[in-house]
C-alpha positions, 0 to 999 in steps of 0.5 A, spaced: 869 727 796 868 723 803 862 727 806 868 728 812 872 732 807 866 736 805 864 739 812 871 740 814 872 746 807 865 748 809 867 750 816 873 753 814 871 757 808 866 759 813 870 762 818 874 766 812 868 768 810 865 772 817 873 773 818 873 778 811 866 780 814 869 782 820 874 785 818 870 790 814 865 792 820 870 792 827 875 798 825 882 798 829 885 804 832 891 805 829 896 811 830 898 815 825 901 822 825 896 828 824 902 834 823 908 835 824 914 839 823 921 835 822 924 839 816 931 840 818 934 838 811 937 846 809 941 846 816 948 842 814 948 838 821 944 837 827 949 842 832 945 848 827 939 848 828 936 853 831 935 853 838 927 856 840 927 858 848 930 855 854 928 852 860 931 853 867 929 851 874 926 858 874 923 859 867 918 854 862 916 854 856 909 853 853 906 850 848 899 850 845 896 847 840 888 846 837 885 840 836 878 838 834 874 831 833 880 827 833 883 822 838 889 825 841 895 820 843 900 824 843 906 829 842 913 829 839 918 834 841 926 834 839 930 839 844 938 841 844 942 841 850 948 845 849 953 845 854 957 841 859 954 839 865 948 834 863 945 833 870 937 835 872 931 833 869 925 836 864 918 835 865 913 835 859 907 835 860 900 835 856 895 839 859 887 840 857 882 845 861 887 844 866 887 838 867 893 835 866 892 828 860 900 826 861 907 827 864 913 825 862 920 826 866 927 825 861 934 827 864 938 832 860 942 827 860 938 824 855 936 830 850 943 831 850 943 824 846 938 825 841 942 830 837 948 826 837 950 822 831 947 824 824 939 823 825 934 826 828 932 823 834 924 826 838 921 825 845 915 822 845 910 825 850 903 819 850 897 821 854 894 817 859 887 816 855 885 817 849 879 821 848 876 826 843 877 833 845 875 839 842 879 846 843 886 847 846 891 842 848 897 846 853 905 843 853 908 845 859 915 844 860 920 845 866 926 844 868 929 841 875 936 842 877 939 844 871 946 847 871 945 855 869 951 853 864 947 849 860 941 850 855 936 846 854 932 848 848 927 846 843 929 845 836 926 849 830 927 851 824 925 857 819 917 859 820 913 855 816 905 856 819 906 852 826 900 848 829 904 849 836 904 857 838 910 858 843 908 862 849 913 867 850 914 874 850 919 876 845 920 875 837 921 866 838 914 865 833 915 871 828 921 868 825 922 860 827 917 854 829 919 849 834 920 842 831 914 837 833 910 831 830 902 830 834 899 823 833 892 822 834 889 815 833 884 814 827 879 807 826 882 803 820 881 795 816 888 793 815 886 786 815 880 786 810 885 785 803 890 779 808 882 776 810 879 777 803 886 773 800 885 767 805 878 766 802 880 766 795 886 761 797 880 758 801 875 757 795 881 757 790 882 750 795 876 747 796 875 747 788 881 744 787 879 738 792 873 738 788 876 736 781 881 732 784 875 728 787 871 728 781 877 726 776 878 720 780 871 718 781 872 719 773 878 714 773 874 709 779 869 708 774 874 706 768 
């Protein structure tokens, strides 16, 4: 094996071997879902899903969660819109102390078409900046220009321990939770398994370079 051979398999099994390293050390944030609540399947279609509270331009709903030592990126929501006139806009907006971390506007229009079709479809609301935040987090949701013929509401199903409490007088929390899915970033190693197979392929190379060499050396001196 040419001496130019040999520094050209030790740089790159080198490098695959800081690489694996790496890869164990840097962590990657990666989202993933914390919570949710998506469970639909005892409603034979979309149409039936309990709808929970309603949004109008003089009327909003408020949500309110907890989260601590997590990094949150953000909240899905599913809304239903029933009726004909589809014209005005939802704001959603994720609140913390009074600070407002996101706000997203989506046109009736567009609620409506999540429920079409056979799958459930959600919005997505993503903060601004992700940062651990100890305590409670606030989901305000406000309409403009919605035509008093038409709901927009938020979807829900049978209570079963929300991590969301709907802030409304009445009865909406004793019976149903809304459908939601909260999404936080986690550090993760995704690449140390693809990095530690790539130095095995590397080493398993190089040894192979080297027994092909040494036989031919055997067969030269024949």
């Amino acid at each position: 094996m040419n001496k130019q051979l040999k520094w050209v398999l030790r740089v790159i099994n080198i490098g695959c071997f800081l690489a694996l390293i790496l890869s164990c050390i840097v962590p990657i944030e990666r989202k993933e879902t914390l919570t949710s609540n998506i469970d639909v399947s005892s409603y034979g279609n979309l149409h039936s899903i309990p709808r929970i509270g309603s949004v109008t331009d003089e009327k909003q709903m408020k949500l309110k969660f907890n989260l601590y030592d997590e990094k949150l990126y953000g909240v899905n929501l599913y809304f239903g819109v029933d009726g004909d006139d589809e014209n005005g806009k939802v704001t959603c907006a994720i609140e913390y102390n009074n600070e407002t971390l996101a706000k997203q506007t989506f046109s009736v229009k567009e609620l409506a078409s999540l429920t079409e079709g056979s799958s459930l479809n959600s919005v997505e609301i993503l903060l601004d900046d992700f940062e651990k935040r100890d305590g409670e987090y606030t989901v305000v949701i406000k309409g403009t220009g919605i035509s008093p013929e038409t709901r927009v509401s938020l979807l829900g199903n049978i209570n079963t321990g929300s991590y969301f409490r709907y802030e409304e007088s009445g009865s909406y929390g004793e019976y149903y939770s809304i459908l939601y899915a909260i999404e936080t970033l986690n550090p993760k190693h995704p690449y140390v398994w693809a990095c530690a197979l790539i130095f095995a392929l590397c080493l398993l190379s190089s040894y192979v370079f080297y027994i092909s060499y040494e036989e031919s050396k055997v067969e030269t001196v024949k």
